[in-house]
C-alpha positions in Angstrom: 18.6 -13.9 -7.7 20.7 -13.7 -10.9 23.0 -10.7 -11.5 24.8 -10.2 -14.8 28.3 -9.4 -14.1 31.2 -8.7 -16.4 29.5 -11.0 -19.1 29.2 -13.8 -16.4 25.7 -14.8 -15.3 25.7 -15.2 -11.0 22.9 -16.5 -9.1 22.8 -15.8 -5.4 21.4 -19.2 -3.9 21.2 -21.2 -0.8 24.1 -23.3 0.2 23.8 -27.0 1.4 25.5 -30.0 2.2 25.9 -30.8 -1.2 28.0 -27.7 -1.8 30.5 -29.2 0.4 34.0 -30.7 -1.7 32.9 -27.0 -3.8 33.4 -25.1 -0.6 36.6 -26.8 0.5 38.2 -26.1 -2.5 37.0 -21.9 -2.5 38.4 -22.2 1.3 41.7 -23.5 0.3 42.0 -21.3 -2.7 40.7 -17.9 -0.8 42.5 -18.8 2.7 45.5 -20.9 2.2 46.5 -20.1 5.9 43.6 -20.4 7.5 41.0 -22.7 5.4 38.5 -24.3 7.6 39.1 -28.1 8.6 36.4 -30.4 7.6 33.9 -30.3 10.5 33.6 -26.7 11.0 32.7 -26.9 7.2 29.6 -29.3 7.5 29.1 -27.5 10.7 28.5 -24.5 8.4 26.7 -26.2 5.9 24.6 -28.2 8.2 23.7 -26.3 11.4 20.0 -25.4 12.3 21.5 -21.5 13.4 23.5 -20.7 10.1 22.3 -18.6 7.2 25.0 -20.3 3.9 24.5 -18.0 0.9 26.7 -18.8 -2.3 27.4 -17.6 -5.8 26.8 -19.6 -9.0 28.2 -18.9 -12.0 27.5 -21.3 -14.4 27.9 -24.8 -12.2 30.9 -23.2 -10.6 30.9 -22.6 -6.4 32.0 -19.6 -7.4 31.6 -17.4 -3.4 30.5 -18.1 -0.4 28.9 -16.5 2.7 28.3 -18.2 6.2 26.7 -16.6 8.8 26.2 -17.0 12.7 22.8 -16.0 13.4 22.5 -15.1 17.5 18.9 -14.7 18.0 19.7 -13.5 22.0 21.9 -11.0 21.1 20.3 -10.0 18.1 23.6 -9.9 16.0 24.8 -11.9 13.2 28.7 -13.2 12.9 30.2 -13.3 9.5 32.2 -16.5 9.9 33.4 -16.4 6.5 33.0 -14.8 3.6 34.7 -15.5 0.1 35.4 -15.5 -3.6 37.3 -17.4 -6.1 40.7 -15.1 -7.3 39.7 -15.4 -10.7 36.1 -14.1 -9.7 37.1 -11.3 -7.5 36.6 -7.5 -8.9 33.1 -8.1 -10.1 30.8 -7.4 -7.5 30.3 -10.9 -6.2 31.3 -10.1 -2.8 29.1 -7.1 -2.6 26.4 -9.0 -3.9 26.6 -11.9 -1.4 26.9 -9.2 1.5 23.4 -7.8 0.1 21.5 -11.1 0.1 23.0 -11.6 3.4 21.7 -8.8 4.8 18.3 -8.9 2.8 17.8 -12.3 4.1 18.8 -11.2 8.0 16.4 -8.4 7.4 13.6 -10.7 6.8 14.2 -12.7 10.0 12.4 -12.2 13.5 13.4 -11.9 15.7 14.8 -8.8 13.8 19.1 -9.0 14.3 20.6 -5.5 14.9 23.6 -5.6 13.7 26.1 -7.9 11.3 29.6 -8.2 12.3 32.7 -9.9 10.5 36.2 -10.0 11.2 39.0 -9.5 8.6 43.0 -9.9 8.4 44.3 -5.9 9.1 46.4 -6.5 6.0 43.3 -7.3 3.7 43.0 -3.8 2.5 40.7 -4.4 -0.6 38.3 -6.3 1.7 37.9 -3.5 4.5 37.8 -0.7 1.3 34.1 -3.6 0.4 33.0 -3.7 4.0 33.5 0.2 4.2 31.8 1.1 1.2 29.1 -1.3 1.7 28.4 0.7 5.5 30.6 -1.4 8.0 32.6 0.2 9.9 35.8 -0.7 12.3 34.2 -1.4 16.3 37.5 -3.1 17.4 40.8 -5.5 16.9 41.4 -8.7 18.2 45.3 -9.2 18.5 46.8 -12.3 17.3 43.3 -13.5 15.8 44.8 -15.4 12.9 46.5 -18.5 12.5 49.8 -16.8 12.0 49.2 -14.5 14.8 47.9 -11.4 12.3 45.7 -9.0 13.7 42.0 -9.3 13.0 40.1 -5.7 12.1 36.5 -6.4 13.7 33.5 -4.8 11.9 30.0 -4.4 12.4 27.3 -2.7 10.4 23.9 -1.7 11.9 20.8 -3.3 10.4 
């Protein structure tokens, strides 16, 4: 899928294993306290369970959007979701959360829900997950590496 935003040209695609070094770089750049080590990385890239979605522009890693998929529970986890600072304010997040949930949707056995965590402070990602239908189910204290609060969110599917 290929969206024209802001003059920029972004193709929702599959991630892989090749994406990797691209993916460590977006983690440090998006969260410098909390970037994933190596192995949960090709964990995320690699594992059977996992739906990896990210954002092309041009030949540029330019988001990224992992996903937990719990068949028993029928619920999907938002490990991590992200884009670049000089990407952010066009629609790229939105836009991964929508193939997300497209590609969930067209699962079996069906998930029920999608739920994410985010940093209480991250006010311009809970106005996203708001607008795009999440809404706040719990916190968990101390979630974050520096002991920040994490704002849990879930959206029915």
């Amino acid at each position: 899928m290929v969206e024209a935003l802001n003059g920029n040209s972004v193709a929702i695609e599959p991630a892989n294993w090749r994406d990797l070094n691209a993916l460590r770089q977006l983690e440090k750049e998006c969260f410098p306290k909390d970037a994933w080590p190596l192995w949960d990385l090709i964990g995320i890239l690699t594992l059977p369970a996992v739906l990896r979605l990210k954002a092309v522009a041009g030949e540029q890693l330019v988001g990224f959007v992992g996903v937990d998929i719990r068949p028993a529970e029928k619920l999907a986890w938002i490990a991590t979701i992200g884009v670049l600072p000089a990407f952010r304010r066009q629609g790229i997040g939105g836009k991964l959360l929508e193939a997300c949930e497209q590609e969930l949707e067209g699962r079996e056995p069906r998930m029920s829900a999608i739920r994410l965590t985010v940093r209480v402070s991250n006010v311009t990602a809970i106005r996203l997950y708001e607008e795009m239908g999440y809404r706040r189910v719990g916190k968990w204290e101390g979630y974050y590496s520096d002991r920040e609060d994490g704002l849990v969110m879930e959206k029915v599917i």
